[in-house]
C-alpha positions as protocol buffer text, in pm:
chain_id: "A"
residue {
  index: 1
  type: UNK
  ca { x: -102 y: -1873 z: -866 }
}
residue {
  index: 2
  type: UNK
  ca { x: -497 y: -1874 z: -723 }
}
residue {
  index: 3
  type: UNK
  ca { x: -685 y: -1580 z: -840 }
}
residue {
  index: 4
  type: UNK
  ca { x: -638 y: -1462 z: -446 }
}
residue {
  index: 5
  type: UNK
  ca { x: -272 y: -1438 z: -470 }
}
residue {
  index: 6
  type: UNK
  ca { x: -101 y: -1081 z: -628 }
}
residue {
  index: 7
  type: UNK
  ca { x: 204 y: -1167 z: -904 }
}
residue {
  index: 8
  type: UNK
  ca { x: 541 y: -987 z: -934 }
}
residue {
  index: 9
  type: UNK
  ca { x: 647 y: -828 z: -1259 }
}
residue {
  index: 10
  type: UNK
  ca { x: 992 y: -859 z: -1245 }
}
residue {
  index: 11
  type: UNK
  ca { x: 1230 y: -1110 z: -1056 }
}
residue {
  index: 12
  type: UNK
  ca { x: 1380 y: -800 z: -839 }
}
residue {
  index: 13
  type: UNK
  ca { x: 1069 y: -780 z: -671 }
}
residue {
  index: 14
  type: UNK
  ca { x: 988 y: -1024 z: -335 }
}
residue {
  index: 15
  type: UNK
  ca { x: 684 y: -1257 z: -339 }
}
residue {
  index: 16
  type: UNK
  ca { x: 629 y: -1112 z: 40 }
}
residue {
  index: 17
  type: UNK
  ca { x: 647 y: -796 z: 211 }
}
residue {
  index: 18
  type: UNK
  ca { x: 743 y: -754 z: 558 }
}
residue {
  index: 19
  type: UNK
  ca { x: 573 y: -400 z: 542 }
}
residue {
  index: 20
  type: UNK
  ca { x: 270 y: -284 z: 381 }
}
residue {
  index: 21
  type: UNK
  ca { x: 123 y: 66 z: 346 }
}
residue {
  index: 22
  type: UNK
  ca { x: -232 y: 141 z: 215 }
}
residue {
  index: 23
  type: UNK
  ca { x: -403 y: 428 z: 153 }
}
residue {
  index: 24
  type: UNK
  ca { x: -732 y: 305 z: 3 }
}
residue {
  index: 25
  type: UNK
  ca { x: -969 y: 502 z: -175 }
}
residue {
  index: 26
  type: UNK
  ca { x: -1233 y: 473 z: 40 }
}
residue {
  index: 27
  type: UNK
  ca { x: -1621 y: 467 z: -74 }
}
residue {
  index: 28
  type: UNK
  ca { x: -1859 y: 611 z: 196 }
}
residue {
  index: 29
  type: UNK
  ca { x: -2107 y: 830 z: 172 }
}
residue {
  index: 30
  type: UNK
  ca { x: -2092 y: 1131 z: 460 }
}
residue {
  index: 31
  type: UNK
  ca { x: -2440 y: 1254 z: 521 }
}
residue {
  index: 32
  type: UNK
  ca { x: -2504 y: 1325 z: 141 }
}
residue {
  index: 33
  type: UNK
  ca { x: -2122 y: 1453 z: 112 }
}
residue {
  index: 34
  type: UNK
  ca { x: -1898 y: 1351 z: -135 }
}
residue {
  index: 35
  type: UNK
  ca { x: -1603 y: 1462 z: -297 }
}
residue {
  index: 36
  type: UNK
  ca { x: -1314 y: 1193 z: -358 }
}
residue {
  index: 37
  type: UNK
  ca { x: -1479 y: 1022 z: -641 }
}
residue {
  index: 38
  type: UNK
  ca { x: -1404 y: 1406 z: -800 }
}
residue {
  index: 39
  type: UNK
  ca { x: -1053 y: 1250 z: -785 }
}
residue {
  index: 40
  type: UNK
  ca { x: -979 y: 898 z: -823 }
}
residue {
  index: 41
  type: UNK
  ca { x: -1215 y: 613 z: -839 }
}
residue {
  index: 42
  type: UNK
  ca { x: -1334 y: 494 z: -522 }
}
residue {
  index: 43
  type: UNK
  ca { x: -1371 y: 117 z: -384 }
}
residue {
  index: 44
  type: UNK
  ca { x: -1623 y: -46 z: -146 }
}
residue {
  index: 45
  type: UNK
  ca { x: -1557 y: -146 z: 174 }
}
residue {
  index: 46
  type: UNK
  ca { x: -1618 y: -507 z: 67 }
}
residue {
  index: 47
  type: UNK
  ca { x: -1384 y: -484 z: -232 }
}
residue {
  index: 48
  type: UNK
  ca { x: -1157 y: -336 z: -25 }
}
residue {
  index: 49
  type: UNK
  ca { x: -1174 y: -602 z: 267 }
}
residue {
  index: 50
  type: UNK
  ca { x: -1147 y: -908 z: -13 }
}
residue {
  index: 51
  type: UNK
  ca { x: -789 y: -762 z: -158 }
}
residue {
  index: 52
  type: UNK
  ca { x: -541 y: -1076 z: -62 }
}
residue {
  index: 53
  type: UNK
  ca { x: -281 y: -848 z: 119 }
}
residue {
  index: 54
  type: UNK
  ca { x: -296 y: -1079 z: 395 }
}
residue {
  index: 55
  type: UNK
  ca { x: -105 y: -1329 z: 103 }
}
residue {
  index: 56
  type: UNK
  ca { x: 106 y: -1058 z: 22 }
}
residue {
  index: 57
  type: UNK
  ca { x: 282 y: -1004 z: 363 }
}
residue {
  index: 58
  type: UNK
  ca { x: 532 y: -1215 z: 551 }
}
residue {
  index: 59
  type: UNK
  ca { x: 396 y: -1398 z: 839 }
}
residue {
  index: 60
  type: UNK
  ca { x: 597 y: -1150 z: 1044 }
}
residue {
  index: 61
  type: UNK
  ca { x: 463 y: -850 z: 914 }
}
residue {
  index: 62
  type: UNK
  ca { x: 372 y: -438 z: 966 }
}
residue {
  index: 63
  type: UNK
  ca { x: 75 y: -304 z: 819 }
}
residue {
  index: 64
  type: UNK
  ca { x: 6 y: 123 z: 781 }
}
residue {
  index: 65
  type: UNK
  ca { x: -356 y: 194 z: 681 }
}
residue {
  index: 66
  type: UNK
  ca { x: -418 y: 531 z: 614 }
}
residue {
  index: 67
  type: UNK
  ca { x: -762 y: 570 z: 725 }
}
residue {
  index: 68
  type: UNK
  ca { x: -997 y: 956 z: 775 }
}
residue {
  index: 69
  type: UNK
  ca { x: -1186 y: 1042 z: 1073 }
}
residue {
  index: 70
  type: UNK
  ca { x: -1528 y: 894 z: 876 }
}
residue {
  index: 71
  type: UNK
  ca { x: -1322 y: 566 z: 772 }
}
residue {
  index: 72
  type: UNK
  ca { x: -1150 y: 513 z: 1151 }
}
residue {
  index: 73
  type: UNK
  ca { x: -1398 y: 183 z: 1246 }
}
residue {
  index: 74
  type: UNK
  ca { x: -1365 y: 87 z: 879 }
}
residue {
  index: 75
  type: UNK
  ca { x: -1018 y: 99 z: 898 }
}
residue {
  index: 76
  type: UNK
  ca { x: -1039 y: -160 z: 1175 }
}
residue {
  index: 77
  type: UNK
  ca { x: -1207 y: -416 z: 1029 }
}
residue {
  index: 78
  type: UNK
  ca { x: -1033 y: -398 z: 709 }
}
residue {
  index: 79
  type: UNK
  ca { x: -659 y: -451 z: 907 }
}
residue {
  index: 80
  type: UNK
  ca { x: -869 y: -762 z: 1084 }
}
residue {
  index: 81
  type: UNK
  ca { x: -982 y: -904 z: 721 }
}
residue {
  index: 82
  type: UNK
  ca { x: -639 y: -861 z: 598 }
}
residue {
  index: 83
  type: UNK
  ca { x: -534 y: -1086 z: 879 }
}
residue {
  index: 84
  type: UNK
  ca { x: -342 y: -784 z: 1112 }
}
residue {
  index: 85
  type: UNK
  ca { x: -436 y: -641 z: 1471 }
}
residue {
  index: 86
  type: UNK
  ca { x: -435 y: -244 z: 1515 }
}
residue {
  index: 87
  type: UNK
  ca { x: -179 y: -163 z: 1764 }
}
residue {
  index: 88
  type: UNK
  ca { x: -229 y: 196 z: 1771 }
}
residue {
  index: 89
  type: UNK
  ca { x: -334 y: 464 z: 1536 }
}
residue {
  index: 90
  type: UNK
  ca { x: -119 y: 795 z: 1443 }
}
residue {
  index: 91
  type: UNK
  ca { x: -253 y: 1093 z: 1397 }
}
residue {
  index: 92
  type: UNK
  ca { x: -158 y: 1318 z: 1084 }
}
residue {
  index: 93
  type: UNK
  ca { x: -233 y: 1681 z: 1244 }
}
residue {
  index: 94
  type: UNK
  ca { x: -263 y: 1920 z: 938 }
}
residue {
  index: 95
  type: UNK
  ca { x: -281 y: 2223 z: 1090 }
}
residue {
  index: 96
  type: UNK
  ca { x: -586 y: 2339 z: 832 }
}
residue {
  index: 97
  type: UNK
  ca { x: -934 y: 2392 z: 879 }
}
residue {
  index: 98
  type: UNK
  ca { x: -1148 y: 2097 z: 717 }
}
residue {
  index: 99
  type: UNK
  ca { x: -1462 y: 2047 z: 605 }
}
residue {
  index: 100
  type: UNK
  ca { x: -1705 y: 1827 z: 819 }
}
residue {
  index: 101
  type: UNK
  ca { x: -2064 y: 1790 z: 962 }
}
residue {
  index: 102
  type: UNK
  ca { x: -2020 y: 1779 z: 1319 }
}
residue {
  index: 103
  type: UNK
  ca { x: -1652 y: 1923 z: 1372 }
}
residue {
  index: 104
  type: UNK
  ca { x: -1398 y: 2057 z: 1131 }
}
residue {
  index: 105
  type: UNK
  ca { x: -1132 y: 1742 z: 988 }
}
residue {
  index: 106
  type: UNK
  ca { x: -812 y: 1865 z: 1027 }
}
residue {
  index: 107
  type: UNK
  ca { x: -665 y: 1498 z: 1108 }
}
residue {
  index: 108
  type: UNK
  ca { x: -586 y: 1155 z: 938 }
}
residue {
  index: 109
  type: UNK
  ca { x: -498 y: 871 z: 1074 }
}
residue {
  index: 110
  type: UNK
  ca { x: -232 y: 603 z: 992 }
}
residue {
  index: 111
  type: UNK
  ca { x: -369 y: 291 z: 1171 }
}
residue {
  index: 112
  type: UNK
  ca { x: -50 y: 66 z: 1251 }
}
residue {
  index: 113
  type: UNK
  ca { x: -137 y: -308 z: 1308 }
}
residue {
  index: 114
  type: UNK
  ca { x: 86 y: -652 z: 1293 }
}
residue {
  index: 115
  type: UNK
  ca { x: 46 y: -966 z: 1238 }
}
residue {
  index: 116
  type: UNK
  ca { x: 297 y: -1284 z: 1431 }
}
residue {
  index: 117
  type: UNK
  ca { x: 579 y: -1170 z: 1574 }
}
residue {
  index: 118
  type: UNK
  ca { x: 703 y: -836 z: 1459 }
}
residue {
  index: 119
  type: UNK
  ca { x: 846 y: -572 z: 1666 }
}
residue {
  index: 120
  type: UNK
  ca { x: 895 y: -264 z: 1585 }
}
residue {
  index: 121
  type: UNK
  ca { x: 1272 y: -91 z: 1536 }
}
residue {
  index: 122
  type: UNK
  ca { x: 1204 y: 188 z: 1704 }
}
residue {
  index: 123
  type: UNK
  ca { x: 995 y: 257 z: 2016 }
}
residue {
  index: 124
  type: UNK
  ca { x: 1006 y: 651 z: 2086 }
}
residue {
  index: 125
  type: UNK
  ca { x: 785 y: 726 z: 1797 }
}
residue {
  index: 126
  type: UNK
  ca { x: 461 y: 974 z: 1930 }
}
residue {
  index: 127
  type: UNK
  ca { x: 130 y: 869 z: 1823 }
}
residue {
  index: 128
  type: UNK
  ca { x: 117 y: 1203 z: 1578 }
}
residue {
  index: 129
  type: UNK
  ca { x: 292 y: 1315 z: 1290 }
}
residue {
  index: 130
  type: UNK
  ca { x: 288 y: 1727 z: 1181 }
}
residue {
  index: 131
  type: UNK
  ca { x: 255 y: 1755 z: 784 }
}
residue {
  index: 132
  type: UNK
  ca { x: 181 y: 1991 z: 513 }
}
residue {
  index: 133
  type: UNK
  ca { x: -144 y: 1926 z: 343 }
}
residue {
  index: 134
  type: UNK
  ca { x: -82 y: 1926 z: -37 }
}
residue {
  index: 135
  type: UNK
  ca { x: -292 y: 1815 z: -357 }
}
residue {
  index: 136
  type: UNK
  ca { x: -656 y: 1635 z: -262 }
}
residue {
  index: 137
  type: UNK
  ca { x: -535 y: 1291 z: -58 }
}
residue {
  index: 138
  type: UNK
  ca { x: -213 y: 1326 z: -85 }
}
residue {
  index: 139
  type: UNK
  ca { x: 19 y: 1244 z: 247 }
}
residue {
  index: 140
  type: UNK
  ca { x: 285 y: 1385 z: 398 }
}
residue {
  index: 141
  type: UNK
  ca { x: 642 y: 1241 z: 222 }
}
residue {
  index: 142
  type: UNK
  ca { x: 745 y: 1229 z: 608 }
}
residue {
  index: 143
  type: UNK
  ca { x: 511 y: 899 z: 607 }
}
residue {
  index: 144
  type: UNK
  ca { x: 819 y: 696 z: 441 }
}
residue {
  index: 145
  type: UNK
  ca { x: 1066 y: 812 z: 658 }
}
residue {
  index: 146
  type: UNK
  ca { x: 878 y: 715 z: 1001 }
}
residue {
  index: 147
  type: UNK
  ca { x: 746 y: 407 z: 834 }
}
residue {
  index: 148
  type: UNK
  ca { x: 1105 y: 296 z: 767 }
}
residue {
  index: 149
  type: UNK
  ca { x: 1237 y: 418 z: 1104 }
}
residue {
  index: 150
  type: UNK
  ca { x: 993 y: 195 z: 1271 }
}
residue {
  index: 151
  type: UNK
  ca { x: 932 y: -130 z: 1025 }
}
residue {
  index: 152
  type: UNK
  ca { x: 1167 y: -382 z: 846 }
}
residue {
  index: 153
  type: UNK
  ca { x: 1166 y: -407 z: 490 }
}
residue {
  index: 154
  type: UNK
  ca { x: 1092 y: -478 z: 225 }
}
residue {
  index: 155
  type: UNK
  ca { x: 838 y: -262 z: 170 }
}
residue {
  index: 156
  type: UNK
  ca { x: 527 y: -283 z: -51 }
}
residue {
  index: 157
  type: UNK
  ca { x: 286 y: 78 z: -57 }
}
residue {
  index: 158
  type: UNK
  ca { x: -82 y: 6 z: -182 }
}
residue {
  index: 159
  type: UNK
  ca { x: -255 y: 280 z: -375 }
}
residue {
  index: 160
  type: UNK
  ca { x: 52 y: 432 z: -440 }
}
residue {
  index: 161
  type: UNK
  ca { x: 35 y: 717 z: -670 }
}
residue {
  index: 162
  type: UNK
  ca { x: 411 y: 816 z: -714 }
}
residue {
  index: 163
  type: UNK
  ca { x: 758 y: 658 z: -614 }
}
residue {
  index: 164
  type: UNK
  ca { x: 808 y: 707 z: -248 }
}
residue {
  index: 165
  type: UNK
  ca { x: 1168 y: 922 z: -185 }
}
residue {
  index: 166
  type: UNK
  ca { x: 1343 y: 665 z: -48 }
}
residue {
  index: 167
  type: UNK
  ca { x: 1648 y: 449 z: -149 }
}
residue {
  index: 168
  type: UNK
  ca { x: 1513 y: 179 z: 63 }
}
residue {
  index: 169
  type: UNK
  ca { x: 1324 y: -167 z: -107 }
}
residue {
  index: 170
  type: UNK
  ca { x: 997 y: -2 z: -126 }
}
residue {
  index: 171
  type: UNK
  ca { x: 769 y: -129 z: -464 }
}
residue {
  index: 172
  type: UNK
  ca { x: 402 y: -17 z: -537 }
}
residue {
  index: 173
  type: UNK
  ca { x: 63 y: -97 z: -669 }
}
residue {
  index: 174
  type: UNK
  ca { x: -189 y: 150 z: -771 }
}
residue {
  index: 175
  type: UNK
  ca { x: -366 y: 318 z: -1122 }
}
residue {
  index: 176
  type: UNK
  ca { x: -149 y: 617 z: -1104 }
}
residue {
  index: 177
  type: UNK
  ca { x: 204 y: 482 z: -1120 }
}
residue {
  index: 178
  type: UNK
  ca { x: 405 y: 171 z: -1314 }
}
residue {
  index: 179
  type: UNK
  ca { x: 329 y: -97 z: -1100 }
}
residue {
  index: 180
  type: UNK
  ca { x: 538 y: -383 z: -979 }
}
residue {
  index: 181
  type: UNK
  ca { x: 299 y: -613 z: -926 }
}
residue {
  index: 182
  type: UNK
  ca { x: -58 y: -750 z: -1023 }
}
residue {
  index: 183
  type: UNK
  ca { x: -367 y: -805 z: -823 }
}
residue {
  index: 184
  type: UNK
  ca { x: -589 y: -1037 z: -952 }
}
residue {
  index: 185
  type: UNK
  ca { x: -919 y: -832 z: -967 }
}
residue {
  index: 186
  type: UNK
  ca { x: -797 y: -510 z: -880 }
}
residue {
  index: 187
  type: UNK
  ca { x: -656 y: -415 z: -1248 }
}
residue {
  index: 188
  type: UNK
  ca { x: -449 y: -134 z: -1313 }
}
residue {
  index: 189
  type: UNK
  ca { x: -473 y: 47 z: -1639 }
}
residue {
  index: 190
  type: UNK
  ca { x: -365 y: -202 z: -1899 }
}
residue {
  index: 191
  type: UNK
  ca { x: -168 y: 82 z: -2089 }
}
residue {
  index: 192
  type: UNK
  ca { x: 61 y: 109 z: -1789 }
}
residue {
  index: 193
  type: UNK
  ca { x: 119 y: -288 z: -1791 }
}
residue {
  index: 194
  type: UNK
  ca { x: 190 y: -248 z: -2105 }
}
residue {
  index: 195
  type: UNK
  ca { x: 481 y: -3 z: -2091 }
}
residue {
  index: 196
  type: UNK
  ca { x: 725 y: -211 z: -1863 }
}
């Protein structure tokens, strides 16, 4: 193992992913606004760009980057430096009024991208999703569902901060949960490691 590539924790879990989702915590600065880093730790752009997902997926593979309105180019060029192409974004319509500087946010988006050959398994999907806003940054469970409706398996979810609902092969990274695998410079709280 290179100190680029991520290790499993258990045998169970694949070396590769055919699906990855992300939802990273994203560290840019809004016109003096702020208000994540209230939350959860945030991560530069460049940190974020050097993870090694790119190692972690098949050569077939489906990325979902959960990206905001501010993050949207960002979101781009981190799919490119993970080695995927954005095929289209989706639009998480919240039906709230949001804070922002020029127009109210009441959107996310979940950037889909692929890398080689990999079609999707379902082609009638709309380019928006309708979802009940819920804690700070969390997303609608209805992500998993489409997700899985539209890319193969197994899945690996980035950031993750609980179990997705699903009885599908879906495993996680992220500070908040019991991982299932390690990142080499991206640590997750030892005591958590330390527990499985």
């Amino acid at each position: 193992m290179t100190h680029h590539q991520s290790s499993v924790l258990s045998d169970a879990v694949p070396a590769k992913f055919r699906t990855i989702l992300a939802d990273p915590p994203w560290d840019i600065l809004q016109k003096g606004r702020r208000g994540a880093e209230m939350h959860y730790p945030l991560m530069s752009l460049e940190k974020i760009k050097a993870m090694p997902v790119g190692e972690m997926a098949e050569d077939n593979a489906h990325l979902w980057l959960w990206v905001t309105n501010a993050t949207l180019w960002e979101g781009y060029n981190v799919a490119e430096s993970w080695g995927f192409t954005v095929r289209s974004p989706l639009t998480w319509i919240k039906f709230r009024l949001g804070l922002g500087v020029y127009l109210r946010n009441s959107t996310e988006h979940l950037l889909f991208a692929t890398r080689g050959k990999a079609p999707v398994n379902f082609r009638s999907q709309p380019t928006w999703i309708a979802g009940p806003v819920q804690e700070h940054s969390r997303k609608p469970e209805e992500q998993y569902a489409l997700i899985e409706r539209i890319s193969p398996g197994p899945y690996l979810e980035l950031f993750a901060r609980r179990r997705p609902p699903s009885n599908r092969p879906w495993y996680v990274w992220g500070n908040e949960i019991d991982a299932d695998i390690i990142v080499p410079g991206y640590p997750v709280p030892s005591d958590r490691l330390n527990r499985r």
